[in-house]
Residue frames as qw, qx, qy, qz and C-alpha x, y, z in Angstrom:
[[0.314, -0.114, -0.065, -0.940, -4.73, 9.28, 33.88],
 [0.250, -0.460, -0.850, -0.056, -7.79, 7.53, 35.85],
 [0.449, -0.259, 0.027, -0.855, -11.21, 8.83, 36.92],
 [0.595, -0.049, 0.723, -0.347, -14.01, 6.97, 38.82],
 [0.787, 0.329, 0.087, -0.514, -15.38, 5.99, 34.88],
 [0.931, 0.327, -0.148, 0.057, -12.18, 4.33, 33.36],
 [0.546, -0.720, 0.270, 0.333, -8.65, 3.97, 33.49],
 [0.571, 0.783, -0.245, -0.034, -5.68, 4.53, 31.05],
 [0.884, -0.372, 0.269, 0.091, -3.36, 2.44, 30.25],
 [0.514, 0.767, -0.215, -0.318, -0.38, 2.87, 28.77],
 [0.740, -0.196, 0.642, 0.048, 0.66, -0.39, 26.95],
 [0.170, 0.365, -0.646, -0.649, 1.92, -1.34, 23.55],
 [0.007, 0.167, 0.986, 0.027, 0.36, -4.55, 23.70],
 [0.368, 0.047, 0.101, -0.923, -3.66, -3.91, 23.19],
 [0.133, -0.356, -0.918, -0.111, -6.65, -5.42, 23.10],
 [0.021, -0.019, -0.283, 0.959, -8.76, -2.10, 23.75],
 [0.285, 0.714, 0.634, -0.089, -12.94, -1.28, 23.37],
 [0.123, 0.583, -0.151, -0.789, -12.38, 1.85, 21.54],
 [0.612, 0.552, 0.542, -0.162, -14.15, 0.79, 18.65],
 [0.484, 0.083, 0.351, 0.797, -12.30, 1.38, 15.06],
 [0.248, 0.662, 0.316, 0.633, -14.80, 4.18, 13.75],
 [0.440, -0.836, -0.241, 0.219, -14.71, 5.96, 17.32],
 [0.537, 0.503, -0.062, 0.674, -12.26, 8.93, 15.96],
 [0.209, -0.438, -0.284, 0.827, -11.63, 12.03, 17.14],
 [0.423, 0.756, 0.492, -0.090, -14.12, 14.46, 15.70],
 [0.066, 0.921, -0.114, -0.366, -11.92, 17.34, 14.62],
 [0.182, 0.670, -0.651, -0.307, -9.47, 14.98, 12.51],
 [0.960, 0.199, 0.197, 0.027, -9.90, 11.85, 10.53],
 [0.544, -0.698, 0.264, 0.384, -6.30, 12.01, 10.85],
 [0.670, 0.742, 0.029, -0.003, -4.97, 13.48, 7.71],
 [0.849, 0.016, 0.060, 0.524, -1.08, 12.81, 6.95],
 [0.434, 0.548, -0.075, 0.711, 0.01, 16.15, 6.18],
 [0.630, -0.773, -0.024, -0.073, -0.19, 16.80, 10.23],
 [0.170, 0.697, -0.645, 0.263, 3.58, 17.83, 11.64],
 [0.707, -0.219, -0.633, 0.228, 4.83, 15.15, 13.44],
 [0.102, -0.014, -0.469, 0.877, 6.05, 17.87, 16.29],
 [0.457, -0.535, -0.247, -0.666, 2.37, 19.51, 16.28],
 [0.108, -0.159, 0.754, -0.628, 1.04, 19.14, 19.61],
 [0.591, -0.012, 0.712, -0.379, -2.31, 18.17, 17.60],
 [0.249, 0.019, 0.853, 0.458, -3.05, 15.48, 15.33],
 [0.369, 0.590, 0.673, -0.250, -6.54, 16.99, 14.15],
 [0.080, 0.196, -0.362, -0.908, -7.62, 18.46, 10.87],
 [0.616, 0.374, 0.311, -0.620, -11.33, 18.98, 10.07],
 [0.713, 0.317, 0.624, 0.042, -12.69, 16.01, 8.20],
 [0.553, 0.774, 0.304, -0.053, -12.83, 18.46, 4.95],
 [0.011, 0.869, -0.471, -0.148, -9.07, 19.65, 5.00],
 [0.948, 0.078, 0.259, 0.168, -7.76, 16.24, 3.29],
 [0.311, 0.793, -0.463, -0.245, -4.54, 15.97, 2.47],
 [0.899, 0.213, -0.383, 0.016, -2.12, 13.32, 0.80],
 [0.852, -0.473, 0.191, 0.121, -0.30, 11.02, 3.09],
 [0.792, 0.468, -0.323, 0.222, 3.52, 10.52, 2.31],
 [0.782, -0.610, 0.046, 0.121, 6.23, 9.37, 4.65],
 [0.375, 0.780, -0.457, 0.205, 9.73, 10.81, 4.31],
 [0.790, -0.349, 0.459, 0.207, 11.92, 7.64, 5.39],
 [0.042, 0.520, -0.750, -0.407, 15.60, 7.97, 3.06],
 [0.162, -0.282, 0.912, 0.249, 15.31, 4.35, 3.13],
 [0.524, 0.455, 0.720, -0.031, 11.69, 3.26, 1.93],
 [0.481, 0.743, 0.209, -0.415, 11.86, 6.18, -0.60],
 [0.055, -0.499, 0.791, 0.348, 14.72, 4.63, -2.25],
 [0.307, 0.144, 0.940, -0.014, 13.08, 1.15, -2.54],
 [0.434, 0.665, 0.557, -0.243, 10.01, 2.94, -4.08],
 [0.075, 0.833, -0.392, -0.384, 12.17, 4.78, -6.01],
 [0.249, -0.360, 0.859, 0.266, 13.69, 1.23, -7.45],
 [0.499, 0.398, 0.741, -0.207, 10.28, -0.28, -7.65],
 [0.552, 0.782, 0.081, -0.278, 9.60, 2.47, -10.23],
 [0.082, 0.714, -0.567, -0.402, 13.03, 2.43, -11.96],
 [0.113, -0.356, 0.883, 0.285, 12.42, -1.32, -12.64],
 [0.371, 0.623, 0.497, -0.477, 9.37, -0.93, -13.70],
 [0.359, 0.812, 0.130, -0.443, 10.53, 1.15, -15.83],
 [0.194, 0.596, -0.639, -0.446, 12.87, -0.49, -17.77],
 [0.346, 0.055, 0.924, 0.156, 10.96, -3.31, -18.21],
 [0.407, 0.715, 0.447, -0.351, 8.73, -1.55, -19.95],
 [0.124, 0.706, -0.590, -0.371, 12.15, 0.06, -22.08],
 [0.320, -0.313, 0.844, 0.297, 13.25, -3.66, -22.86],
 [0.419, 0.452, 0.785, -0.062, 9.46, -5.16, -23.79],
 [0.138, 0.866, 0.234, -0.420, 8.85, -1.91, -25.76],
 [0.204, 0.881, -0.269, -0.331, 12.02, -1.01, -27.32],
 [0.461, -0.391, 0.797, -0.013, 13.74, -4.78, -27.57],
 [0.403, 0.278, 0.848, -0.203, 11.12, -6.84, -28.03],
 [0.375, 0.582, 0.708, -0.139, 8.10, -5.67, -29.27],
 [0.366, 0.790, -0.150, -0.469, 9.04, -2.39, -32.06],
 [0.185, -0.359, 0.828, 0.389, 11.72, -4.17, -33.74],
 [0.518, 0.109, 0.843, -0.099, 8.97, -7.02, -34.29],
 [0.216, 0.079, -0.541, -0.809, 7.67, -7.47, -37.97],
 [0.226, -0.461, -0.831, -0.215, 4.36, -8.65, -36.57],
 [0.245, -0.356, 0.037, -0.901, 2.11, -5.73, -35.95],
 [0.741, -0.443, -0.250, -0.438, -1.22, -7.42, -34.71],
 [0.735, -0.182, -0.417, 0.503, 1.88, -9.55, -32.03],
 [0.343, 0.184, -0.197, 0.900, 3.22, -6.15, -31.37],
 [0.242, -0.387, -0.059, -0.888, 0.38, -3.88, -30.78],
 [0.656, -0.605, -0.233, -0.385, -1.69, -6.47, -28.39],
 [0.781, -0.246, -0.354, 0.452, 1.33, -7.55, -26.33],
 [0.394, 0.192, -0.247, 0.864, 2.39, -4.04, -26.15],
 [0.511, -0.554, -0.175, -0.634, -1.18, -2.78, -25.22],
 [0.793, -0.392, -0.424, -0.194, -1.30, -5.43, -22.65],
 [0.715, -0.124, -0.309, 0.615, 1.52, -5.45, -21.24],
 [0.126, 0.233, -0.053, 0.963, 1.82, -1.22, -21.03],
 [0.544, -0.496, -0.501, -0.454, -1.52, -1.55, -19.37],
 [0.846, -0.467, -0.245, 0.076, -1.02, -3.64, -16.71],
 [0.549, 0.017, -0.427, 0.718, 2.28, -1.33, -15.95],
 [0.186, -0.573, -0.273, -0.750, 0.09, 1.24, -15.78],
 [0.749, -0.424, -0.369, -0.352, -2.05, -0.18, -13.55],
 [0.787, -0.213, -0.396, 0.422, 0.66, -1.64, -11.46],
 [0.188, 0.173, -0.255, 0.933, 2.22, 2.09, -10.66],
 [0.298, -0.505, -0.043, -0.809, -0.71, 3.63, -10.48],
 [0.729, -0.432, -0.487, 0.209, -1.21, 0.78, -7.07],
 [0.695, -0.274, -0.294, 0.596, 1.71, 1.29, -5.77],
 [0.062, 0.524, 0.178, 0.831, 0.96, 4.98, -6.36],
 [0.549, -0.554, -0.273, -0.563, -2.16, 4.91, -4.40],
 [0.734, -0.186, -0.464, 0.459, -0.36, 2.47, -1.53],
 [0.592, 0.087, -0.236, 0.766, 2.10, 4.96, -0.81],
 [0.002, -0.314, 0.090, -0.945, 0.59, 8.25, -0.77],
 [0.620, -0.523, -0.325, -0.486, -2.94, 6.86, 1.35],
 [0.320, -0.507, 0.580, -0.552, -3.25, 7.11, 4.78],
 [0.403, 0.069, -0.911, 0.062, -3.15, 3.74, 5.96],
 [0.577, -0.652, -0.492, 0.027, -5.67, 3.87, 8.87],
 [0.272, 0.253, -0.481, 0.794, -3.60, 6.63, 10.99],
 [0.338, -0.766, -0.534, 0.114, -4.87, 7.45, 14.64],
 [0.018, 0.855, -0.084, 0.512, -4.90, 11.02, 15.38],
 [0.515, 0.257, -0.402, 0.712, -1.85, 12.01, 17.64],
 [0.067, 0.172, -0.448, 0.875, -2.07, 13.49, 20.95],
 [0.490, -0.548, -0.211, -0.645, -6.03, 12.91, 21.84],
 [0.635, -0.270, -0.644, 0.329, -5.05, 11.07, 24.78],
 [0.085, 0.313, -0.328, 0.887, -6.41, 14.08, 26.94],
 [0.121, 0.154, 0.737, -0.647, -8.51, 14.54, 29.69],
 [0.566, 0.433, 0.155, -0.684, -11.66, 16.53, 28.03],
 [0.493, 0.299, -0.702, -0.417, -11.31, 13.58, 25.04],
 [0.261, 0.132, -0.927, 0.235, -11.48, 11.25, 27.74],
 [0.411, 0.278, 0.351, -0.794, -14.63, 12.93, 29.25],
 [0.263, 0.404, -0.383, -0.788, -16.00, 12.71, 25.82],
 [0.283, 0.104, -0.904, -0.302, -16.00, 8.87, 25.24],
 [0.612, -0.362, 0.368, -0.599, -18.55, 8.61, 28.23],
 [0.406, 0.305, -0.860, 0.052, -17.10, 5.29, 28.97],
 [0.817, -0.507, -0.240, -0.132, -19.40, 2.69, 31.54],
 [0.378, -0.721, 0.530, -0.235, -17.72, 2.29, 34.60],
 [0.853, -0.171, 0.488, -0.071, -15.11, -0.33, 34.34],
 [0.878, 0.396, -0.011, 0.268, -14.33, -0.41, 30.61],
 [0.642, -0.389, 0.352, 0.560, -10.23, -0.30, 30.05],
 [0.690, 0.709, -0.019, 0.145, -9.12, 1.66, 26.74],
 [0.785, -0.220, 0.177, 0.552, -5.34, 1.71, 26.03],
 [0.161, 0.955, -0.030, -0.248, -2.96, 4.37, 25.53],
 [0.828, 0.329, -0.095, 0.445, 0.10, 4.38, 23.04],
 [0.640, -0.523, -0.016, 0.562, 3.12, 5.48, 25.22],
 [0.627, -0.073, 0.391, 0.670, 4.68, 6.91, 21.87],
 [0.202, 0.382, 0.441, 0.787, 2.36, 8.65, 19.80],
 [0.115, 0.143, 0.458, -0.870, 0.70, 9.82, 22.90],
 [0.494, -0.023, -0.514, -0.701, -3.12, 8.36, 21.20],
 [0.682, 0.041, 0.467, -0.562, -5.68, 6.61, 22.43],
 [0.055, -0.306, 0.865, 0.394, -5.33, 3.13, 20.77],
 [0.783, 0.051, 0.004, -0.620, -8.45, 1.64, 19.00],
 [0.821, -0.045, 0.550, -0.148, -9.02, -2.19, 18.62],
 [0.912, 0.199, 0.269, 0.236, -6.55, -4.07, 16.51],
 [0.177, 0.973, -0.130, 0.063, -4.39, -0.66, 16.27],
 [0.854, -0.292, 0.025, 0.430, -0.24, -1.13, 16.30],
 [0.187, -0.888, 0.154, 0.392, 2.10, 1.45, 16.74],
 [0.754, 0.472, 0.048, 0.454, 4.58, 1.69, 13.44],
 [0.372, -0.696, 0.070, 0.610, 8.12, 3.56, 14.66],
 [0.443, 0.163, 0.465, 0.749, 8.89, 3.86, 10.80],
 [0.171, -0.750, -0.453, -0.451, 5.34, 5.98, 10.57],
 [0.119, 0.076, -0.541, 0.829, 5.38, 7.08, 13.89],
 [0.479, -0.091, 0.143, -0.861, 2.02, 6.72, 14.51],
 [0.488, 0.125, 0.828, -0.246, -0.53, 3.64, 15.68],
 [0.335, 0.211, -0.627, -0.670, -2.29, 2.04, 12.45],
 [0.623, 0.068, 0.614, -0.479, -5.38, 0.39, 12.33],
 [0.951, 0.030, 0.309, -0.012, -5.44, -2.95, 11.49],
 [0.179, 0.767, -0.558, -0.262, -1.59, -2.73, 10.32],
 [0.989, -0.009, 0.124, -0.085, -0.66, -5.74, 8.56],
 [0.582, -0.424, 0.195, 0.666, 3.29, -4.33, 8.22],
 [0.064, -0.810, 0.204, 0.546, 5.46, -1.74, 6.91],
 [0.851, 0.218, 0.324, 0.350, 6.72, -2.29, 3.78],
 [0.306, -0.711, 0.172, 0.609, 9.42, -0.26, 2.61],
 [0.393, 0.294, 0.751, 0.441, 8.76, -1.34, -0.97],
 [0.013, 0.755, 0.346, 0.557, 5.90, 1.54, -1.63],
 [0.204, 0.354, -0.171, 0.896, 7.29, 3.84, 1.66],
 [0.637, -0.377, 0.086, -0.667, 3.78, 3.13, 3.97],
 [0.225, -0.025, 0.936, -0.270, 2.37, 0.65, 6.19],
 [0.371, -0.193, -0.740, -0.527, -0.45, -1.40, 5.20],
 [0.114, 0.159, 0.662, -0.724, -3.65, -0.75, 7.08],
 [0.450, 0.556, 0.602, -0.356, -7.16, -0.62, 6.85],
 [0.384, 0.809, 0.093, -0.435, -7.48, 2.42, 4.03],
 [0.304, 0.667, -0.549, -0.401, -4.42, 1.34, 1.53],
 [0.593, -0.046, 0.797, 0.103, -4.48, -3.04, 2.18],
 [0.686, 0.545, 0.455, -0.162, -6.56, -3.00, -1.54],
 [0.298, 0.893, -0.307, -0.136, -3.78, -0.65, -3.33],
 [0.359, -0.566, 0.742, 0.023, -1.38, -2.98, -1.99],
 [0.716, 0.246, 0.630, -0.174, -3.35, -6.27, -2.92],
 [0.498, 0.863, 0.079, -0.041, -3.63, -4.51, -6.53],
 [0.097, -0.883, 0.446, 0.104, -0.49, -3.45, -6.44],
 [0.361, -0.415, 0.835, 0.003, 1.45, -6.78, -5.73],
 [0.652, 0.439, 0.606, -0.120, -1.41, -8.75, -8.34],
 [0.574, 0.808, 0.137, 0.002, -0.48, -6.69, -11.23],
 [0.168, 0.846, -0.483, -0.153, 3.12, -6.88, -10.90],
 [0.558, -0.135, 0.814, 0.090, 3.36, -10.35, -10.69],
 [0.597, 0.746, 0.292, -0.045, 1.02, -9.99, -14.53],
 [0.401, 0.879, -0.256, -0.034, 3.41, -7.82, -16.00],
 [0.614, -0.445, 0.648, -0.068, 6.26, -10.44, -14.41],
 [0.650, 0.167, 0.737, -0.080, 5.02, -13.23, -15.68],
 [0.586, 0.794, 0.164, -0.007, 4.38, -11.62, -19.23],
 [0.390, -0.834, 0.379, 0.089, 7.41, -10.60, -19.20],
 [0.603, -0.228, 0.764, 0.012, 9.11, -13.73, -18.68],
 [0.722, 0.419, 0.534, 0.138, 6.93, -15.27, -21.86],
 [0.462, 0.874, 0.072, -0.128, 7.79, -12.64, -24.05],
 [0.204, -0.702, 0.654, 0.194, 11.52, -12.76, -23.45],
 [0.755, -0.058, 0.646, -0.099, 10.80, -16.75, -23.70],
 [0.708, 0.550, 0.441, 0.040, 9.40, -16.10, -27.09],
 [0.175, 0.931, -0.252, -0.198, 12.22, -13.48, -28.25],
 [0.485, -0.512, 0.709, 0.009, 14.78, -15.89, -27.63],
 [0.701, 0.192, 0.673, 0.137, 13.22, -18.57, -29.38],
 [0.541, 0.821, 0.082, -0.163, 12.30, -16.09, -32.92],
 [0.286, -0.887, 0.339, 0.131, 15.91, -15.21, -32.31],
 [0.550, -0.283, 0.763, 0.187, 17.89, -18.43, -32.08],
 [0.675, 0.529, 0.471, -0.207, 15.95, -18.81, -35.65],
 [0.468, 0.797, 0.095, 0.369, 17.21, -15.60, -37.59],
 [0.354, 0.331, -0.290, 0.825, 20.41, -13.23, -37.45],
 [0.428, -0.497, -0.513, 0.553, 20.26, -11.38, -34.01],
 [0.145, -0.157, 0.133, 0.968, 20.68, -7.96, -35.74],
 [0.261, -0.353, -0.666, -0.603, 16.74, -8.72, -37.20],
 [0.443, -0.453, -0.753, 0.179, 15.54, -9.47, -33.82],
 [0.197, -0.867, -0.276, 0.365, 15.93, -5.64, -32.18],
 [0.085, 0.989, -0.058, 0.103, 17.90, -2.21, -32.68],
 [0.045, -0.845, 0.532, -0.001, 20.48, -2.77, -30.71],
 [0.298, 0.634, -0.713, -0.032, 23.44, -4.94, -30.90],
 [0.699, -0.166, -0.575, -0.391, 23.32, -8.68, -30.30],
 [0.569, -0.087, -0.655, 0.490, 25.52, -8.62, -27.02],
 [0.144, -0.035, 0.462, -0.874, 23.43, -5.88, -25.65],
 [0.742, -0.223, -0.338, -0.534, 19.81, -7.20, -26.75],
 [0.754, -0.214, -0.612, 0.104, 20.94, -10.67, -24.56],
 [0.365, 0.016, -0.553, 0.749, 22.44, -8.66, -21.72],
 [0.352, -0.010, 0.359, -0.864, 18.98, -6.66, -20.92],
 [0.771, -0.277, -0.367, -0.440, 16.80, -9.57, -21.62],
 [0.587, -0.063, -0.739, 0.325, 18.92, -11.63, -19.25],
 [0.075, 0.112, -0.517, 0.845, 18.60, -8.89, -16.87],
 [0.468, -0.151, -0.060, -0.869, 14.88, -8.54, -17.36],
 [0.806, -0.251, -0.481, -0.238, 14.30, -12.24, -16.98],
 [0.617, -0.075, -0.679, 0.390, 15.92, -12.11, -13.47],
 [0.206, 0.000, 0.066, -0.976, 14.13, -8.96, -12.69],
 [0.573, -0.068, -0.348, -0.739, 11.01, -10.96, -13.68],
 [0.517, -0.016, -0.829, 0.214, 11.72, -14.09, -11.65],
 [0.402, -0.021, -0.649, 0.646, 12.13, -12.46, -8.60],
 [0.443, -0.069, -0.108, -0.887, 9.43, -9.94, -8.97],
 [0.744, -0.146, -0.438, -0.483, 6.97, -13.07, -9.44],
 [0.451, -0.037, -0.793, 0.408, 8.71, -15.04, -6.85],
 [0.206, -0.267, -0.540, 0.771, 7.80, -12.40, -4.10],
 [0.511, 0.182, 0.128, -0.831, 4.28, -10.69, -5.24],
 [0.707, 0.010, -0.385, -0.592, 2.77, -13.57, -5.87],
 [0.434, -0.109, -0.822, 0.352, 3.73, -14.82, -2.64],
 [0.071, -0.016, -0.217, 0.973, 2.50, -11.88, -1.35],
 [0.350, -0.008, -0.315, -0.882, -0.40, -11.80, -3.10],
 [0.673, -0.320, -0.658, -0.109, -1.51, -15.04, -1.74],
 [0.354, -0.141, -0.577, 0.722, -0.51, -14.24, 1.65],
 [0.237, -0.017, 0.082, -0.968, -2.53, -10.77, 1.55],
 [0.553, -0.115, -0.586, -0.581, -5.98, -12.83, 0.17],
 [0.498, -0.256, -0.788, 0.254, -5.21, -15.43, 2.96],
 [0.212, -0.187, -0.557, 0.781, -5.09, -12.62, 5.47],
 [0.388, 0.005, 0.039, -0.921, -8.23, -10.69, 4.36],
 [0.688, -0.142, -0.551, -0.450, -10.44, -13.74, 3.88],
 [0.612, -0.407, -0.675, 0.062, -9.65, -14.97, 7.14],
 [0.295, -0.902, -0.023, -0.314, -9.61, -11.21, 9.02],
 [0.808, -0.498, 0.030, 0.314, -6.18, -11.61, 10.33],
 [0.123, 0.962, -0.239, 0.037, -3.21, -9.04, 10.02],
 [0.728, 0.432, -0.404, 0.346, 0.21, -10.43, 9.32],
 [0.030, -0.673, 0.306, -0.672, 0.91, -8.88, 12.64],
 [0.736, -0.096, 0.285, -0.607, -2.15, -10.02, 14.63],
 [0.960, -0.026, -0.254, 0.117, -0.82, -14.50, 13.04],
 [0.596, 0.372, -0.490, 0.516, 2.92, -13.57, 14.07],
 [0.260, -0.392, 0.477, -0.742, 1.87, -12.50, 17.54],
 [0.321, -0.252, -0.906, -0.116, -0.67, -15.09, 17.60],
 [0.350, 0.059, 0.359, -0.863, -3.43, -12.89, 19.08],
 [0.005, -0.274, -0.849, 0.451, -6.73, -13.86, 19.88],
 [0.159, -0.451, -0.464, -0.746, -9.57, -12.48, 17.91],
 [0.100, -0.396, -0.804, 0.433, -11.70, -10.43, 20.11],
 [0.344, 0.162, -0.065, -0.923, -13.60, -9.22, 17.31],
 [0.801, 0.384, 0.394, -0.237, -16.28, -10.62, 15.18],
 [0.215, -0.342, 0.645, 0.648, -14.10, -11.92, 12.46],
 [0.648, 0.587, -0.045, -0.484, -15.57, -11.00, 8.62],
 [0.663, 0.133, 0.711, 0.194, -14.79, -14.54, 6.39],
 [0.477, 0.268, 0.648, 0.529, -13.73, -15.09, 3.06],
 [0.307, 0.541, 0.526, 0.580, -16.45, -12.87, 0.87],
 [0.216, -0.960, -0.175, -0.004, -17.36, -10.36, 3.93],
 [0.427, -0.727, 0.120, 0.525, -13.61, -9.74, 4.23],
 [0.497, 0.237, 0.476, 0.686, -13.02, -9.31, 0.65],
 [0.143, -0.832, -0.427, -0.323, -16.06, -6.78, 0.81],
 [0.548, -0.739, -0.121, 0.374, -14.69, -5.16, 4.00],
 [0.571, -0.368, 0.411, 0.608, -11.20, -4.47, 2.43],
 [0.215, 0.163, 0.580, 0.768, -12.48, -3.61, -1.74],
 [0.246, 0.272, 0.349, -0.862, -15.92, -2.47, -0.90],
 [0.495, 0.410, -0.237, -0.729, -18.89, -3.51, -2.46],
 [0.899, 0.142, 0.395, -0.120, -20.05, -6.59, -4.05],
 [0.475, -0.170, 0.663, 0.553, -17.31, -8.16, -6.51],
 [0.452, 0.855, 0.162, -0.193, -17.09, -6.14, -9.48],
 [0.709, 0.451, -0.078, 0.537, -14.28, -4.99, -12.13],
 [0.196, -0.881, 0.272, -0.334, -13.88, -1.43, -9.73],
 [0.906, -0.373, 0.026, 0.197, -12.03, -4.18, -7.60],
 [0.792, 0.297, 0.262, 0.464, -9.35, -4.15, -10.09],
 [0.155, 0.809, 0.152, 0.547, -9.33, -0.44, -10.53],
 [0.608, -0.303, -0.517, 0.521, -6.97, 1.52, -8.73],
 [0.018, -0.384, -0.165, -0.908, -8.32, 5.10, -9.82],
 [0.393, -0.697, -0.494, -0.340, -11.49, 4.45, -7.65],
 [0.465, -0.605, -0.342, 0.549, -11.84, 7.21, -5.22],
 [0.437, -0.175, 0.120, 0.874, -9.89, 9.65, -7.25],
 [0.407, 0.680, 0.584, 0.178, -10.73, 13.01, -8.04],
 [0.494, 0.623, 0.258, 0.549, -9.61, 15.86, -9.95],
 [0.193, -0.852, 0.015, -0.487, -10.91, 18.75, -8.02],
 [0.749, -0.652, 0.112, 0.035, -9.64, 16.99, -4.91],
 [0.818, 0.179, 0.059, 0.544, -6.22, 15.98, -6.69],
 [0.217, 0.774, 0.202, 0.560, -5.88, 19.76, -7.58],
 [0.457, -0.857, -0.004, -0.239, -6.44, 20.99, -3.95],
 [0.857, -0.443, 0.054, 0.257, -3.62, 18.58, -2.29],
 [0.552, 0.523, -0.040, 0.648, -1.27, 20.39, -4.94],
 [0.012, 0.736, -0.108, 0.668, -1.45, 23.11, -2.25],
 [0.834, -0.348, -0.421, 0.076, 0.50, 21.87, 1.19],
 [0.162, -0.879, 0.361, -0.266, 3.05, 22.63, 3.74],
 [0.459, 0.510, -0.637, 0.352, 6.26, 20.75, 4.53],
 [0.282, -0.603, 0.476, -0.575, 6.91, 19.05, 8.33],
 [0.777, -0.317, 0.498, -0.217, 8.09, 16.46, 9.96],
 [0.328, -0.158, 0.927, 0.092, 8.19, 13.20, 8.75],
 [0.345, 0.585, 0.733, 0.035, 5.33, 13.73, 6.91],
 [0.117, 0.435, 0.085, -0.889, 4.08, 16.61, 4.73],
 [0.407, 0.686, 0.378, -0.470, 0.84, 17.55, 2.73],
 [0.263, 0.014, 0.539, 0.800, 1.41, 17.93, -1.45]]
């Protein structure tokens, strides 16, 4: 598609001027769009919740919670009732039942937020009119999702759709990571290494009470199942810490120096203005460093929670 003002290109590879906040007006692309639709637009005010039907990432998120959730069973029902120290019991179990809290309610927010989608199908003529482009600039079209690609934007085949600033798919919470969900993630992976790592000490310290007094004092159940689900829980707790709290550095690295996991492994070429250290922390949590950082509720609300309850089915995607 060329005129005398620009030309379209259609390349995976990008490096486009479309400017990230340059949408389409009729749809800050909202997730509960069919994938078949012919368009991706829904009026700013028709929000709905993002969720990607892939078998294989809702399994994995589907584990994430199940082992979650029985480390909370072991630390809870093992560990920490059995215990004849209340004031031991009640702040390790606060703390710890917190921070699992906290840790779902991430990987909650991850999953179900639109990562940065670009609205599907605007790659048309009268859109193309629209941008009143100077003679000369180049914007780029995705081949696939049939979109008009903005600057730093990469096509995801798991999503089907181009993501801005994707820093990859994970299949762990069932989304890619992109502009709008990188902080759920961040959060996400930061508070399950915590509960991890707690974990770990608490087993550490069961063990040791244990090895002390009869095994039959130490919990409910029996002494060859009490050791068989701590063992499990402390290799559940390893690996957990091993790999979000690589993560977690890795994610910090990549927002402090404005670079997408994508955008080092390609080895592209900034040809933005890159936002450092405290502007990309800001960029990415919003605001000046505060506790909200921490807080993965911010945003949420009720009335709006309420509405998404009312959706329609389709595609690869669908609206709750």
């Amino acid at each position: 598609m060329q005129s005398s003002n620009h030309r379209l290109r259609d390349m995976e590879q990008h490096h486009p001027l479309l400017s990230a906040g340059a949408d389409v007006e009729t749809g800050s692309l909202a997730a509960g769009v069919m994938v078949g639709s012919p368009h991706a637009g829904h009026t700013a005010g028709n929000r709905t919740m993002w969720f990607i039907q892939d078998s294989c990432g809702m399994v994995c998120a589907g584990i994430t919670w199940f082992l979650v959730l029985y480390a909370e069973f072991v630390v809870n029902f093992v560990m920490l009732l059995p215990s004849k120290n209340f004031w031991y019991s009640l702040v390790n179990g606060a703390t710890f039942n917190s921070l699992a809290v906290l840790a779902l309610a991430s990987h909650l927010r991850t999953m179900t937020t639109d990562p940065g989608a670009v609205p599907k199908g605007n790659a048309t003529k009268e859109y193309m009119e629209s941008l009143q482009l100077k003679p000369g600039e180049v914007i780029y079209k995705c081949p696939k999702c049939c979109s008009i690609k903005p600057e730093r934007a990469h096509h995801c085949s798991i999503c089907k759709r181009c993501i801005r600033k994707m820093d990859h798919h994970c299949p762990w919470v069932n989304n890619c990571v992109g502009e709008k969900n990188q902080r759920f993630f961040v959060l996400f992976t930061m508070y399950i290494s915590l509960i991890s790592a707690h974990a770990l000490g608490l087993s550490g310290m069961h063990f040791f009470t244990c090895i002390k007094v009869q095994w039959n004092e130490c919990s409910a159940f029996s002494p060859g199942v009490s050791v068989l689900l701590l063992i499990f829980l402390c290799l559940e707790a390893i690996l957990f810490l091993t790999f979000t709290a690589v993560m977690f550095g890795t994610q910090i690295h990549s927002i402090c120096n404005d670079e997408t996991e994508i955008e080092r492994l390609k080895n592209e070429k900034p040809t933005w203005e890159r936002r450092m250290r405290w502007d990309g922390m800001r960029a990415v949590f919003g605001g000046s460093p505060s506790l909200l950082w921490c807080n993965p509720f911010t945003g949420l609300r009720l009335r709006r929670l309420l509405l998404l309850t009312h959706g329609r089915r389709g595609g690869s995607e669908f609206s709750i």
